[in-house]
Residue frames as a rotation matrix with the C-alpha (Angstrom) as fourth column:
UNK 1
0.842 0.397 -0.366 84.01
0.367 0.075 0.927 127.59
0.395 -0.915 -0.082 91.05
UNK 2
0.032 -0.999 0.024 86.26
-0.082 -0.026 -0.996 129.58
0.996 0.030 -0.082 93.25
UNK 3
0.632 -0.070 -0.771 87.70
0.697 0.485 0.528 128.45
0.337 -0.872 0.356 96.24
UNK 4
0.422 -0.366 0.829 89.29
-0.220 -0.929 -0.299 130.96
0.880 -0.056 -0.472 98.46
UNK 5
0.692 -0.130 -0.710 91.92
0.371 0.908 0.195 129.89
0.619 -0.399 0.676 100.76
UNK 6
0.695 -0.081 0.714 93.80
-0.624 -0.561 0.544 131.17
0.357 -0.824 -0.441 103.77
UNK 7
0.460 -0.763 0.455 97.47
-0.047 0.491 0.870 130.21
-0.887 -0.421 0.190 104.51
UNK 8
0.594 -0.617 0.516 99.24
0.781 0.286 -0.556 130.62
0.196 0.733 0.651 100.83
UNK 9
0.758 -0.258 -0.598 102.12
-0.135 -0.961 0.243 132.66
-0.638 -0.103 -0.763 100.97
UNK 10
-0.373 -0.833 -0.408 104.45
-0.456 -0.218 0.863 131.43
-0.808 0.508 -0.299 98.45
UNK 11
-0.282 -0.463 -0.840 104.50
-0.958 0.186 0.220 130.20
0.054 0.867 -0.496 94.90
UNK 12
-0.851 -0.161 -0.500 105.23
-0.101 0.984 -0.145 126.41
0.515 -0.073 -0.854 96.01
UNK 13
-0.461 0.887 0.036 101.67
-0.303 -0.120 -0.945 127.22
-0.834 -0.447 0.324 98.13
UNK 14
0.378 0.516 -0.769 99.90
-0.926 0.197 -0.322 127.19
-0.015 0.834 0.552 94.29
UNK 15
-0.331 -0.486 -0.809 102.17
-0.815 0.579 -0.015 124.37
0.476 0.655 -0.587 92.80
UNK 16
-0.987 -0.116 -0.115 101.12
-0.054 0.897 -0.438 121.86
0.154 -0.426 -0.892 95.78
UNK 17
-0.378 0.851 0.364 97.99
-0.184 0.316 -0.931 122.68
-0.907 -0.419 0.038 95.62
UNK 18
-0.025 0.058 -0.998 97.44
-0.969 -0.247 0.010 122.73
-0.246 0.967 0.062 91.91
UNK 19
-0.838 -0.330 -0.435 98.80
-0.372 0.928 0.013 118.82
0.399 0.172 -0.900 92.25
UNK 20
-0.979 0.104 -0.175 96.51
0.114 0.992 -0.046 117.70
0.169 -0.065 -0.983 94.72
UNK 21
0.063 0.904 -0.423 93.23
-0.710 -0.257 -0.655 119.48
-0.701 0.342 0.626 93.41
UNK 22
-0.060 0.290 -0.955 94.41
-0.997 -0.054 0.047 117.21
-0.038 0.955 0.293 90.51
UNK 23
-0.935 -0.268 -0.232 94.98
-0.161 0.904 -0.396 114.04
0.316 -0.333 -0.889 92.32
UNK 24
-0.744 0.641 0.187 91.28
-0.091 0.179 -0.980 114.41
-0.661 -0.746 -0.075 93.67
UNK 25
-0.423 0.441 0.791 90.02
0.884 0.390 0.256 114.98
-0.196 0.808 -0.555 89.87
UNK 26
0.287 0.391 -0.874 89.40
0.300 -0.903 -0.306 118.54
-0.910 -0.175 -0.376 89.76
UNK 27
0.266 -0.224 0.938 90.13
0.936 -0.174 -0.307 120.44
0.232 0.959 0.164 86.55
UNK 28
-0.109 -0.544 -0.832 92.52
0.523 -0.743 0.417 123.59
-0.845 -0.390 0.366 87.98
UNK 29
0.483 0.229 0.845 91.67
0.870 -0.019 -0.492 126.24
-0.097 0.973 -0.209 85.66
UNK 30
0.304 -0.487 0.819 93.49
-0.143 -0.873 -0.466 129.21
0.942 0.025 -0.335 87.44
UNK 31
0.720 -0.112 -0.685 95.05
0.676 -0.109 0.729 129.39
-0.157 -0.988 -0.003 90.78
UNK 32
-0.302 -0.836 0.458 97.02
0.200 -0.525 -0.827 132.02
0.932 -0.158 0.326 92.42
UNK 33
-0.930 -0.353 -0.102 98.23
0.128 -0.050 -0.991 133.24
0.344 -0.934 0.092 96.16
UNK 34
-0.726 0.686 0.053 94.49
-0.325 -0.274 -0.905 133.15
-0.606 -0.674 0.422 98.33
UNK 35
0.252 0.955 0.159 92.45
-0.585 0.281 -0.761 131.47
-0.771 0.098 0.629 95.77
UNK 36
-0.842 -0.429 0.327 92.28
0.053 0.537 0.842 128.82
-0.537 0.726 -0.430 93.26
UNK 37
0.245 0.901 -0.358 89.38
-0.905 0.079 -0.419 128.37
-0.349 0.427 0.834 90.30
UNK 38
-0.912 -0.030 0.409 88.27
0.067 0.973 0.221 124.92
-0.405 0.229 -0.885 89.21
UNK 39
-0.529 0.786 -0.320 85.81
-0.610 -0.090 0.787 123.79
0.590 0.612 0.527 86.85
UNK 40
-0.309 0.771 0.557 82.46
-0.951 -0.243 -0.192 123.12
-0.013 -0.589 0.808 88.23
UNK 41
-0.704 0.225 -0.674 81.23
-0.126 0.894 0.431 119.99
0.699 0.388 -0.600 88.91
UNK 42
-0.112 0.993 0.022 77.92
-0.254 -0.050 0.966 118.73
0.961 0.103 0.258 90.19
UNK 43
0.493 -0.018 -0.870 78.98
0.598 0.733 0.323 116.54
0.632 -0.680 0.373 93.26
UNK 44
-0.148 -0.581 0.800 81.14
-0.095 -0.797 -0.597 119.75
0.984 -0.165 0.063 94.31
UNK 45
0.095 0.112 0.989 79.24
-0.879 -0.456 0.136 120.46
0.466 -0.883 0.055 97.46
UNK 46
0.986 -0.167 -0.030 80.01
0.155 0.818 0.553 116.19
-0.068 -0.550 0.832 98.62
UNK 47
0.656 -0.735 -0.172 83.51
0.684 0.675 -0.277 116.79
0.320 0.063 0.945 97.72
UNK 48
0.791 0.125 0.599 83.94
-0.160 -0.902 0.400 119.70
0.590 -0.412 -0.694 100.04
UNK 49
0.966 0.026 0.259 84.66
-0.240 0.475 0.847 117.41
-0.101 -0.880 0.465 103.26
UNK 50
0.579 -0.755 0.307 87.82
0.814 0.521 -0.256 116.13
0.033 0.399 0.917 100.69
UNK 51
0.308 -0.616 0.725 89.25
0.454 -0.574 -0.681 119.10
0.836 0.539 0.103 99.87
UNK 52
0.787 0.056 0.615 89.01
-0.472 -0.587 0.657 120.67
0.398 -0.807 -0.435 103.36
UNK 53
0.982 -0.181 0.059 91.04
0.178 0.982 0.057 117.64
-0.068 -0.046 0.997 104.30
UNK 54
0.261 -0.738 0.622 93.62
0.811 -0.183 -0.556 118.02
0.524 0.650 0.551 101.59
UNK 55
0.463 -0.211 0.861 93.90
0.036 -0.966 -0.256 121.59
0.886 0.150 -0.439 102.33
UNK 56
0.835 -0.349 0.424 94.41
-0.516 -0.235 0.823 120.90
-0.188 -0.907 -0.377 106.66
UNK 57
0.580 -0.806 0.117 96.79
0.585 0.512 0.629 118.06
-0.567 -0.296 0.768 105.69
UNK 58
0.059 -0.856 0.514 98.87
0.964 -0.084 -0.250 120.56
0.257 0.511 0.820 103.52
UNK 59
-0.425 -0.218 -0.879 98.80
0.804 -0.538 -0.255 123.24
-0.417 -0.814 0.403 106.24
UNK 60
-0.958 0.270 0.094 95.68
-0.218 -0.902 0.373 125.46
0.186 0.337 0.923 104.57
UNK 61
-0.866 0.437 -0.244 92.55
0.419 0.368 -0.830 126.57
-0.273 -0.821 -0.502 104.85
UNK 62
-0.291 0.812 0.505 88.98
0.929 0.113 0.353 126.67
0.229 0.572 -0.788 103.15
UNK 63
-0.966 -0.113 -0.233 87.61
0.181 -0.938 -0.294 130.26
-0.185 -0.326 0.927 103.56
UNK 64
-0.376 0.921 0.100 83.97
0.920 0.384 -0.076 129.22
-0.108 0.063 -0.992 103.12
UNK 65
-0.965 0.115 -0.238 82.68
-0.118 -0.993 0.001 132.35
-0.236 0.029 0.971 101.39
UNK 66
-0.503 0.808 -0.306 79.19
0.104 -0.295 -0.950 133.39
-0.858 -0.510 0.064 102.18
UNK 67
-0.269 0.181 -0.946 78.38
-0.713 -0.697 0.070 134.32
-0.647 0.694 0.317 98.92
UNK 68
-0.860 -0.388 -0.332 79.26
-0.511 0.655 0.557 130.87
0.002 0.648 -0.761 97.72
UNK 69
-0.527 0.830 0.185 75.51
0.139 0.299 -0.944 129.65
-0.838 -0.472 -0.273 98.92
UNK 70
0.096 0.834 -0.543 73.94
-0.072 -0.538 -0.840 132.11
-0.993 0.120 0.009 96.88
UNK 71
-0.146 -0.335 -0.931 76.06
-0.907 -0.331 0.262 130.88
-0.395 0.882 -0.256 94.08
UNK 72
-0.997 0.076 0.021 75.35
0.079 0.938 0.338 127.36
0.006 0.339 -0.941 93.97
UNK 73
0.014 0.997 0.069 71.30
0.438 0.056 -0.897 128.25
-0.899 0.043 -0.436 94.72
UNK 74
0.120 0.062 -0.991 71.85
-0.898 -0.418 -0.136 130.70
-0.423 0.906 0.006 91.12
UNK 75
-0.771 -0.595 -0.227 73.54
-0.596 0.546 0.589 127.73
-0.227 0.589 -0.775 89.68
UNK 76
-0.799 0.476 0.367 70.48
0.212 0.795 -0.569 125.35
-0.562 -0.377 -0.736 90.86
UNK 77
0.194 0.599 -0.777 67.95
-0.330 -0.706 -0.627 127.77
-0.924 0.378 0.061 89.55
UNK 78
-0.154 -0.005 -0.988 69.53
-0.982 -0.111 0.154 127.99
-0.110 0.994 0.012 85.84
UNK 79
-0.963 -0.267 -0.046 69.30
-0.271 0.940 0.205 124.42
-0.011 0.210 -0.978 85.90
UNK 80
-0.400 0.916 0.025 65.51
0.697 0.322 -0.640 123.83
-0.595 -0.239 -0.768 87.11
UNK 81
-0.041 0.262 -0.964 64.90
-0.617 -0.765 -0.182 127.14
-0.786 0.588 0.193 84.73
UNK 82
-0.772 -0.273 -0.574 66.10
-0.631 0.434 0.643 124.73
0.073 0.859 -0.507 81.66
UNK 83
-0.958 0.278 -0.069 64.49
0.284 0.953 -0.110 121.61
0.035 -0.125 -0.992 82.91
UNK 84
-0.364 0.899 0.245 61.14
0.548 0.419 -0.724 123.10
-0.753 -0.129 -0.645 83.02
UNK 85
-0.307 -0.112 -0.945 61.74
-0.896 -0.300 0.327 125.25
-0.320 0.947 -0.009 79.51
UNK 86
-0.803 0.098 -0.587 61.71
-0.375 0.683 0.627 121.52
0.463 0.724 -0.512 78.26
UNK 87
-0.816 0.566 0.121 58.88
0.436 0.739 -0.513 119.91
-0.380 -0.365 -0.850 80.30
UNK 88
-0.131 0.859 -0.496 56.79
0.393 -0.414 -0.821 122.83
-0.910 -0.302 -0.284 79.17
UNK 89
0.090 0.122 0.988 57.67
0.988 -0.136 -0.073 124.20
0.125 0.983 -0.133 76.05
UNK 90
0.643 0.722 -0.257 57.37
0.749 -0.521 0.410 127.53
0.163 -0.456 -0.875 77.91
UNK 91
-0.027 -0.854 0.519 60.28
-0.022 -0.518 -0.855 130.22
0.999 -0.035 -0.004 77.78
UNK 92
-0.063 -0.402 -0.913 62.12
0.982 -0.189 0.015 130.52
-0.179 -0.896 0.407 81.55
UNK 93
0.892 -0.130 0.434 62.12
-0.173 -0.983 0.062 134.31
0.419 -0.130 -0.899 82.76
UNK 94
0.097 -0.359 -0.928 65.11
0.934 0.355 -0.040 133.33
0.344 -0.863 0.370 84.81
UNK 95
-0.336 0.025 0.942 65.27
-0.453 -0.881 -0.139 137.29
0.826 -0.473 0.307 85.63
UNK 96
0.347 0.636 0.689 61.92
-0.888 -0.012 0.459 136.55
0.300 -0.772 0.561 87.71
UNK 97
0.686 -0.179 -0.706 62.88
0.440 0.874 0.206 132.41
0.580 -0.452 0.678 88.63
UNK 98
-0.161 -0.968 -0.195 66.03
0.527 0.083 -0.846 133.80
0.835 -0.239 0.497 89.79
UNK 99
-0.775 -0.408 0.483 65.17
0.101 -0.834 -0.543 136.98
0.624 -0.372 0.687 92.04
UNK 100
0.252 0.913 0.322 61.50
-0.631 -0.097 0.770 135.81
0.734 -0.397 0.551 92.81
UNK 101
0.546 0.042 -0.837 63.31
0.071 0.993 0.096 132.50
0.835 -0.112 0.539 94.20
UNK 102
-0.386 -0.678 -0.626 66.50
0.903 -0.137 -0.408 134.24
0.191 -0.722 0.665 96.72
UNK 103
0.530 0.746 -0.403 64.22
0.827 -0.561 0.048 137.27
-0.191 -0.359 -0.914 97.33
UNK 104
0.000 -0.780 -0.625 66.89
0.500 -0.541 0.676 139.56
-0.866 -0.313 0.391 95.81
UNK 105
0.515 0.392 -0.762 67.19
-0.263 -0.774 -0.576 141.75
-0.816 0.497 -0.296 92.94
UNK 106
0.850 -0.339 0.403 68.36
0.518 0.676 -0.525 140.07
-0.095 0.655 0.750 89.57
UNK 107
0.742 -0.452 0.496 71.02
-0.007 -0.744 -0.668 143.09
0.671 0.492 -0.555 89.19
UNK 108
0.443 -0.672 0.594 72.64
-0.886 -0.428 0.177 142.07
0.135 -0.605 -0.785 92.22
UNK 109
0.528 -0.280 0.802 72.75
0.334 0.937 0.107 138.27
-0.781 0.211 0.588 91.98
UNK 110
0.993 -0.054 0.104 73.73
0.094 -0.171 -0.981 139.22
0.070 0.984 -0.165 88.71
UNK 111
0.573 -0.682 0.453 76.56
-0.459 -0.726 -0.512 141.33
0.678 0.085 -0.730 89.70
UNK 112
0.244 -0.509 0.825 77.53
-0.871 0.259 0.418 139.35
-0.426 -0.821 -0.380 92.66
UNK 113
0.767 0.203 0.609 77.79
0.044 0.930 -0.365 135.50
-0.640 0.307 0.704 90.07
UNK 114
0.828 -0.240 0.507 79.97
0.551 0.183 -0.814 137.12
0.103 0.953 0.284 88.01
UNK 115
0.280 -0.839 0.467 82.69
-0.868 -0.429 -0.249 139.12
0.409 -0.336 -0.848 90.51
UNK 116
0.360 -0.246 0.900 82.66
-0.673 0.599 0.433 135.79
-0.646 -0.762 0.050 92.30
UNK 117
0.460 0.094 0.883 82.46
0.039 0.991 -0.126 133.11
-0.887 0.092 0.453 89.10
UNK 118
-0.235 -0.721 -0.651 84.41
-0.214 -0.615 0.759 135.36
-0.948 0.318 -0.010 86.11
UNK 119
-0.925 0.357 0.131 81.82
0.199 0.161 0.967 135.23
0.324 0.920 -0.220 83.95
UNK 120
-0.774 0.632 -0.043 78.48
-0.633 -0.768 0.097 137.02
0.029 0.102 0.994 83.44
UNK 121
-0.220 0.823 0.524 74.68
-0.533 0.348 -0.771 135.33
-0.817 -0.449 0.362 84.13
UNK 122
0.391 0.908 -0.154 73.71
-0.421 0.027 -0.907 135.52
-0.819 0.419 0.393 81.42
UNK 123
0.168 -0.601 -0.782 76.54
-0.948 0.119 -0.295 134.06
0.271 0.791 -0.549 79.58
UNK 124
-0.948 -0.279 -0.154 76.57
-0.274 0.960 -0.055 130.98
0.163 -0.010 -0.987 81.77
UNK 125
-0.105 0.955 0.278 72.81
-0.355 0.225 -0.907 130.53
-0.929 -0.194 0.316 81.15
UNK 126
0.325 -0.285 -0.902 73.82
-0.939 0.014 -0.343 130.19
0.110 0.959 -0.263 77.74
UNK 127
-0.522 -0.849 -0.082 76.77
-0.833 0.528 -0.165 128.09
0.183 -0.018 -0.983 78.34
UNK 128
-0.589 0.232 0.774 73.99
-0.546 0.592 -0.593 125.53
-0.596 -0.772 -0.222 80.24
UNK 129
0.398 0.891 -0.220 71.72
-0.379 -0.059 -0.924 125.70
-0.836 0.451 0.314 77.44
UNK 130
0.340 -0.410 -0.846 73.89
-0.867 0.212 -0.452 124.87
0.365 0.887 -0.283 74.72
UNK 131
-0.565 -0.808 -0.168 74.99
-0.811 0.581 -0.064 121.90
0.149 0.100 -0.984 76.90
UNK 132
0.038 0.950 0.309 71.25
-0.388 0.299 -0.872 121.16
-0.921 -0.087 0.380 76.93
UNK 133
0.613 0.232 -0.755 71.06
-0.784 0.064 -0.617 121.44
-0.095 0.971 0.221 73.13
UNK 134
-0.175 -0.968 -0.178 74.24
-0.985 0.169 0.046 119.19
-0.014 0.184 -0.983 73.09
UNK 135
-0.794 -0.052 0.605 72.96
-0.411 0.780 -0.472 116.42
-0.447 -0.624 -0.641 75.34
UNK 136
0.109 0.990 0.084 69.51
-0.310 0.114 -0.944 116.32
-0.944 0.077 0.320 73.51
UNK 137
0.437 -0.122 -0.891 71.13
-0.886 -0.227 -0.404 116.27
-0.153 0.966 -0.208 70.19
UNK 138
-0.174 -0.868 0.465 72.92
-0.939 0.004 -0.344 113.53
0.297 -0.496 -0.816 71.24
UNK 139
-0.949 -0.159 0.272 70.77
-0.198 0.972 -0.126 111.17
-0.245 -0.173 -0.954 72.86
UNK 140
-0.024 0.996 -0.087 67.17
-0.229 -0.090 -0.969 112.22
-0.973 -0.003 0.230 71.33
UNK 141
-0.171 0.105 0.980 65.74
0.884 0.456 0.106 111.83
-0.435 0.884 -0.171 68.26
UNK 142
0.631 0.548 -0.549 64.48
0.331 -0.831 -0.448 115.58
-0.702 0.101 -0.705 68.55
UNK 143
0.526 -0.126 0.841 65.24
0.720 -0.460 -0.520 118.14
0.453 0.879 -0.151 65.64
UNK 144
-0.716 -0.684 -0.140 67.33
0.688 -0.659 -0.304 120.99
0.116 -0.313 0.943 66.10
UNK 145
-0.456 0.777 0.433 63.93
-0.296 -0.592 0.750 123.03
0.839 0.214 0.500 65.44
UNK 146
0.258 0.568 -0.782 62.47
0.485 0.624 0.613 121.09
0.836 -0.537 -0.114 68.41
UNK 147
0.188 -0.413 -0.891 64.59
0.974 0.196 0.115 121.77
0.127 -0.889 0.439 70.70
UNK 148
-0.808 -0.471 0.354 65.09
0.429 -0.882 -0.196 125.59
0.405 -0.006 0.914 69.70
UNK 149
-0.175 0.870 0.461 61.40
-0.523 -0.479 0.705 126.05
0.834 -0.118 0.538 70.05
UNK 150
0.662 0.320 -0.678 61.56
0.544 0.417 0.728 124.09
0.516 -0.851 0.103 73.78
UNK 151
0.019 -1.000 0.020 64.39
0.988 0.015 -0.152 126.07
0.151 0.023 0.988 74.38
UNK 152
0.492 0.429 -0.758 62.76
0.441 -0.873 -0.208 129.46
-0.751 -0.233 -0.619 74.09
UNK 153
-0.890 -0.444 0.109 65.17
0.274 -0.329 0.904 130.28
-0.365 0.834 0.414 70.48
UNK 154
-0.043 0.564 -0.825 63.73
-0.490 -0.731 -0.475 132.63
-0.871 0.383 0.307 68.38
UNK 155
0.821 0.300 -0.487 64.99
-0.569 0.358 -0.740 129.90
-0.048 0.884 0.464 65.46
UNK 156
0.780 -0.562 0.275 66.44
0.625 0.723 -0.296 126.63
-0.033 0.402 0.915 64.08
UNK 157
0.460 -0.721 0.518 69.02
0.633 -0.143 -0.761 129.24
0.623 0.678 0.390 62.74
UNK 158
0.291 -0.263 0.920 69.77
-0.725 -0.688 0.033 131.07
0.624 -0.676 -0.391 65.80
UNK 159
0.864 0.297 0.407 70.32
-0.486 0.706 0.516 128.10
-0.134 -0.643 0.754 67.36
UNK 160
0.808 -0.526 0.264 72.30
0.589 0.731 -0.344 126.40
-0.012 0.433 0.901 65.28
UNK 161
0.055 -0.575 0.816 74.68
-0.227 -0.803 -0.551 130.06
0.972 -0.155 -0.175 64.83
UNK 162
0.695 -0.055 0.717 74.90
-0.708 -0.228 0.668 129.55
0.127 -0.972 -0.197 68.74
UNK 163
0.922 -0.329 0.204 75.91
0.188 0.840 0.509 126.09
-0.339 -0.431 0.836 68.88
UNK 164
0.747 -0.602 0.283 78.53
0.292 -0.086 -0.953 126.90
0.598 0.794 0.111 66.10
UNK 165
0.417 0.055 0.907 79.57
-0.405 -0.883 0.239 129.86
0.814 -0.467 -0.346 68.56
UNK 166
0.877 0.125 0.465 79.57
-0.427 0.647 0.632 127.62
-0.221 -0.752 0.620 71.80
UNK 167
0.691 -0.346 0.635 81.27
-0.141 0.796 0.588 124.72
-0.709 -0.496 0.501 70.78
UNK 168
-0.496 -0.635 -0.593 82.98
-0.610 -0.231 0.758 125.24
-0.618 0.737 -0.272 67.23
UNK 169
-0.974 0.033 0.225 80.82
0.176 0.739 0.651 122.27
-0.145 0.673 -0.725 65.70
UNK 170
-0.386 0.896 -0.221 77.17
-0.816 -0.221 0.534 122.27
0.429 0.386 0.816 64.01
UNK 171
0.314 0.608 0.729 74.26
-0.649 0.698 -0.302 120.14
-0.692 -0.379 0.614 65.36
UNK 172
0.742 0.323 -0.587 75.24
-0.538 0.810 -0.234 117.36
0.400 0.490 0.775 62.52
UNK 173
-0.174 -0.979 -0.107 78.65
-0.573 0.189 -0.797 116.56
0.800 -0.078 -0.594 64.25
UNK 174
-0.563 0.320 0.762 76.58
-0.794 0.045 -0.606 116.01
-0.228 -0.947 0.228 67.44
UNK 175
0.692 0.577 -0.433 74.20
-0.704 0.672 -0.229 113.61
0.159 0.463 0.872 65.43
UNK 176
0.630 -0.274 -0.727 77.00
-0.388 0.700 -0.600 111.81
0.673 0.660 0.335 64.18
UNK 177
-0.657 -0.614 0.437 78.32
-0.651 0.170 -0.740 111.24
0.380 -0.771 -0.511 67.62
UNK 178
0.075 0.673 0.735 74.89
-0.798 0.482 -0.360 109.67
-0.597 -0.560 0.574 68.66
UNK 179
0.661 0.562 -0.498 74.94
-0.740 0.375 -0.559 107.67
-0.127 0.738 0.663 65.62
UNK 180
0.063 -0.678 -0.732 78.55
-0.398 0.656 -0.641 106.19
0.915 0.332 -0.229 65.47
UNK 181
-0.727 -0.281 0.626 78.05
-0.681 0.415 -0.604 105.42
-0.090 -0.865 -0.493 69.29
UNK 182
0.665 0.624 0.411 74.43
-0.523 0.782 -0.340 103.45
-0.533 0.011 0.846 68.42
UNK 183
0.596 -0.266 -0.758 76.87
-0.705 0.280 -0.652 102.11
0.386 0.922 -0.021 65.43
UNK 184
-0.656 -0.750 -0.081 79.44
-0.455 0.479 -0.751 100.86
0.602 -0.456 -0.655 68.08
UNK 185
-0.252 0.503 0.826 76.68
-0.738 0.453 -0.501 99.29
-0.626 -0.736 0.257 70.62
UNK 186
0.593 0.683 -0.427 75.27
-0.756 0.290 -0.586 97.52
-0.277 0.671 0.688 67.54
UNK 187
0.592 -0.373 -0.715 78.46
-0.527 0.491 -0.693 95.76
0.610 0.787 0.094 66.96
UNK 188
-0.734 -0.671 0.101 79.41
-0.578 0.540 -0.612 94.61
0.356 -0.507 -0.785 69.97
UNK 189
-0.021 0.847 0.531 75.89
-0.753 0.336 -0.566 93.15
-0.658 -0.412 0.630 70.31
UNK 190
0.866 0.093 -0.492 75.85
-0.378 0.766 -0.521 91.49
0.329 0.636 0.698 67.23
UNK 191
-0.175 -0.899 -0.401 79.42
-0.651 0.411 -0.638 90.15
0.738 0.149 -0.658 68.36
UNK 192
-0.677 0.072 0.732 78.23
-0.669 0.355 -0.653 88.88
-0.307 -0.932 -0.192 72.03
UNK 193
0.486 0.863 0.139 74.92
-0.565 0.432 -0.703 87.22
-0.667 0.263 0.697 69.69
UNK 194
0.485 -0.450 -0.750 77.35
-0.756 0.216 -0.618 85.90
0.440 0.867 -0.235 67.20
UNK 195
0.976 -0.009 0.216 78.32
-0.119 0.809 0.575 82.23
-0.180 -0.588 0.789 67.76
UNK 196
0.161 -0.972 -0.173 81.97
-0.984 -0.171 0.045 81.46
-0.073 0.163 -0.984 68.04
C-alpha cells in the first residue's frame, strides 16, 4: 500500500515517520521524500483516521489518491474471485470479475495496480492464492490435489512447484505446522484434564 504524503522535505521527514508508522504496527517496507509503502493490511481503510492523525500531529499530510479506491475495490475483487474459486470449484476469470465489476478495461486496472502498488496483477493474484493454498493446508484436512483442482491449477505438481516458488517450503512443512500446533493444543488439554 502506498501512501502519498505532502509536507516531507528532509531526510528526518522519512526517519519520523518511518518510527511512528511503526509505533501504530505498520510494516514500513520503503519510504522516501512524498511517499511511504507499507505492507497491506486488511483493517487499512479503519486505520486511516490514525494515521491522518499521526501525520497532522507531525506537521504532514495524507494526499488521498484517487486511484487508491480503485485499488482497494481490485484488491476486494481478487479476494471474492478466490473465495468463490473455492465455494464452486469453478476457475475465477478475474480478467472479466475484475473489468466487468469497475466497468473498466482489465489493461488499465492492470496497468494502473501495478504503477501505484509495485507489483503486477497478476502476480499479486498469485501471491493471494498461494496464501489461500497456505491457510487451507494448514487448517483443512484437504489434499494438495484438492485444493489445486478448487483453485483452478492445472496440477498437484504445478501447485506444489508454486508453493515451493512462493514461499521457499513444500505443502508438507505446512502440514507439519497444522499438526505440531493440534500436537500442542492436545497437551495443554490433557494438562488442564490432568489432576494435580
Amino acid at each position: 500500500m502506498t501512501l502519498l504524503i505532502k509536507g516531507m522535505v528532509c531526510n528526518r521527514c522519512t526517519y519520523v515517520l518511518e518510527q511512528e508508522l511503526t509505533a501504530l504496527g505498520f510494516e514500513v517496507l520503503d519510504i522516501k521524500l512524498g511517499q511511504a509503502i507499507i505492507k497491506d493490511t486488511t483493517d487499512f481503510s479503519q486505520k486511516l483516521g490514525v494515521i491522518k492523525t499521526m501525520l497532522k500531529g507531525i506537521g504532514l499530510e495524507l494526499m488521498y489518491n484517487k486511484n487508491q479506491k480503485t485499488i482497494n475495490r481490485i484488491k476486494e475483487l481478487v479476494e471474492k474471485g478466490i473465495t468463490l474459486q473455492l465455494q464452486s470449484g469453478k476457475p475465477t476469470k478475474f480478467t472479466t470479475l475484475i473489468s466487468g465489476k469497475l466497468h473498466k478495461n482489465y489493461d488499465t486496472l492492470s496497468a494502473l495496480f501495478s504503477s501505484a502498488e509495485g507489483i503486477t496483477l497478476e502476480k499479486y493474484i498469485i501471491h493471494r492464492k498461494i496464501e489461500k493454498v497456505k491457510e487451507l493446508l494448514a487448517d483443512t484436512e484437504m489434499s494438495l490435489t484438492e485444493i489445486a483442482h478448487l483453485l483452478g491449477y492445472s496440477s498437484q505438481a504445478y501447485l506444489s512447484n508454486q508453493l515451493k516458488k512462493h514461499t521457499g517450503f513444500t505443502s508438507s512443512y505446512f502440514r507439519q505446522v497444522k499438526q505440531e500446533h493440534e500436537h500442542t493444543l492436545n497437551m495443554q488439554m490433557d494438562e488442564e484434564h490432568t489432576p494435580h
